[in-house]
N, C-alpha and C positions, 0 to 999 in steps of 0.2 A: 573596535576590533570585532570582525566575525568569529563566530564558532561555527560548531558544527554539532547537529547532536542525534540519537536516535530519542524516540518519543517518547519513551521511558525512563531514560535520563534526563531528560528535560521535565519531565512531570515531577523527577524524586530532586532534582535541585531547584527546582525555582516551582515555590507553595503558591504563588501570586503571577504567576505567568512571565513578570518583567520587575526589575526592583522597585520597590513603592516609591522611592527620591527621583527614579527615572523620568524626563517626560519624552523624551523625544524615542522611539523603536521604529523597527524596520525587518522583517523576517519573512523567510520563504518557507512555506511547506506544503511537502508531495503531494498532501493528502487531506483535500477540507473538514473531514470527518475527522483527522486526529485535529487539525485546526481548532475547531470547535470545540474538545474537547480542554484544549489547554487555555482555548480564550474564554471558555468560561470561568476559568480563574481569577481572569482580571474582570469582569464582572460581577461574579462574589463577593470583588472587594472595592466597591463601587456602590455608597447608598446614592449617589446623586445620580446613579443612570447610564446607559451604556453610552458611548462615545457616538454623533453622528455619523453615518456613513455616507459615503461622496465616493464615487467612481473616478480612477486613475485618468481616465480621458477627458475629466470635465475640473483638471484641476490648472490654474494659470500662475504663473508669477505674481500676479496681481491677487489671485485669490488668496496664494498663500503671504504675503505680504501683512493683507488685511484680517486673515482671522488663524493666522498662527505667528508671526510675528509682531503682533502688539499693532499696527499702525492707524486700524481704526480705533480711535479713543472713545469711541461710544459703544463698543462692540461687547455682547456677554460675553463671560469666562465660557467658553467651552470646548469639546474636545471632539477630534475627531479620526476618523478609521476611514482607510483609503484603500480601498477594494479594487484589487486586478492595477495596481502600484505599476506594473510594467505596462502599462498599457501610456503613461502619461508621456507628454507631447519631448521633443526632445528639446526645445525651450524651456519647458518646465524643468526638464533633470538638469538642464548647463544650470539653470537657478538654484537649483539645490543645492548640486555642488561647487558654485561660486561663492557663495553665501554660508553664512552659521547660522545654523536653524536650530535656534532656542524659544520654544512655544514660552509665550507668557502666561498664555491664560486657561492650559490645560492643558492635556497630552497630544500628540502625531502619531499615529502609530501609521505604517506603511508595507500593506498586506500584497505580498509577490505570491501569484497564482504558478510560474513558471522561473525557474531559476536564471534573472535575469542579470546580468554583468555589472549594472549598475549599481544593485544592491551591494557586489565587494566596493566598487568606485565609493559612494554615498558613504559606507562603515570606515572607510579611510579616512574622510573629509571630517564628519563631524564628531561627535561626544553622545554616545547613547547608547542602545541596547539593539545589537544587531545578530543574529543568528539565523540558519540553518536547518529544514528537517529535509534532507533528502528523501528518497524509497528506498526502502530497505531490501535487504536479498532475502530469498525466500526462505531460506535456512532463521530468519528469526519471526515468523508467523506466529508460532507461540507465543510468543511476548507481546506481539500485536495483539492478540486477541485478547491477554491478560491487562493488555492498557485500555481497552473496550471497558472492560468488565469490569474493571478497576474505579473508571470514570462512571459506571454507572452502577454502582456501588454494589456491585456481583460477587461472589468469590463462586469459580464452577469447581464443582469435585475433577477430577484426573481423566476419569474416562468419556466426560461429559466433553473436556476442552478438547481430548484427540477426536470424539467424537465429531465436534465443529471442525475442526482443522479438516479433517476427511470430506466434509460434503458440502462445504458452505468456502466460495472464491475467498482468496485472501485479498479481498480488499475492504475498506474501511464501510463504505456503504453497507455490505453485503454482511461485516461482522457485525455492527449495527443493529442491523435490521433482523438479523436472527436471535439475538441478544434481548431486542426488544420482545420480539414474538415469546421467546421462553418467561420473559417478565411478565406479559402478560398474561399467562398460563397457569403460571405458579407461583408458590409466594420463596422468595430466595433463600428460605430455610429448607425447602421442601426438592430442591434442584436433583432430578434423578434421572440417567441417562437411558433407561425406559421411560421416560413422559417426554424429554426433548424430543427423540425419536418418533412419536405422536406428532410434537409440533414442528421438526424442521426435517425436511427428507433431502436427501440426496444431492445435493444441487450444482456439484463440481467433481473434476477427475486433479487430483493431487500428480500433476503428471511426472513431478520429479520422483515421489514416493514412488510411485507406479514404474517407473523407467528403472527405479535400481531394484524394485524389486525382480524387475524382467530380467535386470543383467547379471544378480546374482542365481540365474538360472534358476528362480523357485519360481517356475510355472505354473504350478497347480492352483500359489494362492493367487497368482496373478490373475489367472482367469478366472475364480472363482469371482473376484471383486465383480465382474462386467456379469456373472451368469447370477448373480442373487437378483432375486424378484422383485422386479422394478427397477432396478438399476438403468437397464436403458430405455425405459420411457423417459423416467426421471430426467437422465443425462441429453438425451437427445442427438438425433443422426450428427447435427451442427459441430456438438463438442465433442462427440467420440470421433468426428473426420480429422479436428483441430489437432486431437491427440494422437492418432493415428500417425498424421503427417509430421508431429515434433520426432514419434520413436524413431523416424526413417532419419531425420537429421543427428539426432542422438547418437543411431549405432554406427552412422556413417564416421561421425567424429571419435567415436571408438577404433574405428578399422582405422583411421586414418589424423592420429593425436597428436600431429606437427606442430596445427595451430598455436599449442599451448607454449611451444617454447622459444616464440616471440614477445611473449607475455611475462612482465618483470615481475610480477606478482598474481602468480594463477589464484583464481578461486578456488572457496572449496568443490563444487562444480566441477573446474578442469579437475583438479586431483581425483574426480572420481572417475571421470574419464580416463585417464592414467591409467590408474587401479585395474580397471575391466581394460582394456587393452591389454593386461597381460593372461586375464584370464579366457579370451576368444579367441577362435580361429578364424582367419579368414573368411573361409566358407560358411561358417555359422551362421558368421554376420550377413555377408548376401543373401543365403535365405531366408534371416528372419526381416530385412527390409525388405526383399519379394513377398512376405508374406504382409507384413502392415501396410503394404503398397495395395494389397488388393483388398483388405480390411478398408482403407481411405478410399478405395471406387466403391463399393459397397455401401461405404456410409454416405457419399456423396449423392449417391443416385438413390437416397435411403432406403436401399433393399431387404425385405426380412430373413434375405437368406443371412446375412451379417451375424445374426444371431447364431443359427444352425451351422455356420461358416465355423465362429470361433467356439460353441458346443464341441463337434469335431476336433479339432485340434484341442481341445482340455480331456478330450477322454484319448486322444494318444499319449499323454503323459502319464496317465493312469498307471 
C-alpha cells in the first residue's frame, strides 16, 4: 500500500525511516534535502554500513536476479539503494512487476527523484514499504523549516524562524544552508535574532506574505519592506521583476475570481482571492496592475529610477 505523507509526519511516525522487519521500499520525495534528512535515519540504524548505490539506468533483470533475488550462490549479503528509480529501462519495471521481489540477502530500497506512476503500479504488486512526500504549499513553510532545524538538532526562538521564513527561499537547499551558516556562528544555546541577522541578510521576497499584505490596503508597511536598507541590493532587479510580474497576475485574479469556481476544492490561496474581491474596485485594481506593470519595466531594464519610482508612491500614502 502507498501513503502519502508531509515531512513531519513522516519524521514523528516512523524513528527508523522504514520498519526494521522491512526489506524491500520504494518512495518518492519532492525534495533531496528533506530526503537526506529521513534517510539518515535508516543509516543510524545501520552498524554494517550504508546500502550500495547503483543508478536507476544501469539496473537489468539480470542484475536484479543475481544480487537482490538470491540467484548468485556465491554472492555477499548486501544491500542496495537505487538512485533516480524512475529512470530504469521499461524491461526492467515489466520485471519488477512480473515477479515478487523478496531481497534475500539485504534490503532494495528504490529512490523516485520525480513522481513516477510506477512507483503506485510496483506498491500494488509487491509486499513492502511504499510511500510518498510530495511539495508542500506554501502556507506550511514553518514546519519545513522546523523539520530543518529539528534534523539538525536546533530549536530557533519565534522571532528568529519568522525571521528566516521572511528572507531566506523556501526551499530545502536554502533552509539548509542558512541553518548551517547560523550553526556555524554560534553555539545553539546562544541563538539570537540580532546575530542571525549578522549572519543571514535578506535573500527572498515572501511574495504571498507581500501580496496580502498589498491587498489588505496597508501600504505603508508594504513599501516600507522594499525601502529599508539594503533590501534591494540584497533582493536584486531579477527577483523584484519576478514579483512584480506575480502582483499583476494576482490582482488580475482578484478583479476576475471565476477561475475558482471550477475548482472542487479551492485552496486556501483561491479563498483569499475571494476574500479581496469583495473588498476592491474595479478601478483600483487596473491602476495598481498599471502601476506593478511599470515597476516590472523598471526592474527589467534595471533602472534606479525603480527605487525613487516606489519612494514616491510610499510618501503618497503618508
Amino acid at each position: 500500500m502507498l501513503s502519502k505523507w508531509n515531512p513531519w509526519d513522516y519524521a514523528r511516525n516512523h524513528s527508523h525511516f522504514m520498519p526494521e522487519s522491512i526489506r524491500l521500499c520504494a518512495y518518492y520525495c519532492f525534495d533531496p534535502f528533506v530526503e537526506k534528512v529521513l534517510y539518515a535515519r535508516f543509516l543510524a540504524s545501520r552498524p554494517d554500513g550504508a546500502p550500495h548505490a547503483v543508478l536507476g539506468s544501469e539496473l537489468t533483470p539480470e542484475w536484479v536476479e543475481e544480487n537482490i533475488l538470491g540467484t548468485d550462490l556465491f554472492g555477499e549479503p548486501a544491500s542496495y539503494r537505487v538512485l533516480h528509480a524512475e529512470a530504469m529501462s521499461a524491461k526492467t519495471k515489466k520485471f519488477l512487476l512480473d515477479n515478487t521481489i523478496v531481497p534475500e540477502k539485504g534490503h532494495l530500497i528504490l529512490s523516485f527523484s520525480s513522481d513516477d506512476k510506477f512507483l503506485t503500479e510496483f506498491s500494488k504488486k509487491q509486499e513492502g514499504h511504499f510511500f510518498k512526500i510530495p511539495s508542500i504549499p506554501f502556507w506550511f513553510n514553518d514546519k519545513l523549516l522546523d523539520f530543518f532545524a529539528d534534523g539538525m538538532g536546533m530549536r530557533l526562538p519565534w522571532d528568529v524562524k519568522q525571521y528566516l521564513l521572511g528572507c531566506v527561499e523556501a526551499e530545502g537547499g536554502e533552509f539548509v544552508g542558512a541553518l548551517k551558516q547560523i550553526a556555524l556562528a554560534m553555539p545553539a544555546s546562544d541563538i539570537t535574532l540580532e546575530k542571525v541577522r549578522e549572519v543571514i541578510g535578506v535573500k527572498r521576497l515572501d511574495q504571498f506574505a507581500l501580496a496580502e499584505t498589498f491587498c489588505k490596503k496597508d501600504f505603508t508597511t508594504f513599501y516600507q519592506f522594499f525601502l529599508k536598507e539594503n533590501h534591494f541590493e540584497s533582493l536584486g532587479f531579477d527577483s523584484l521583476r519576478m514579483f512584480f510580474s506575480f502582483m499583476q497576475g494576482h490582482l488580475l485574479k482578484i478583479a476576475d475570481p471565476r477561475y475558482i469556481e471550477s475548482k472542487p476544492k479551492p485552496s486556501q490561496y483561491d479563498r483569499s482571492i475571494q476574500a479581496f474581491s469583495k473588498t476592491w474596485q474595479l478601478e483600483e485594481l487596473r491602476e495598481s496592475v498599471g502601476v506593478f506593470a511599470q515597476y516590472e519595466m523598471e526592474a527589467k531594464m534595471k533602472s534606479d529610477q525603480l527605487i525613487d519610482r516606489m519612494r514616491r508612491d510610499y510618501l503618497s500614502y503618508l
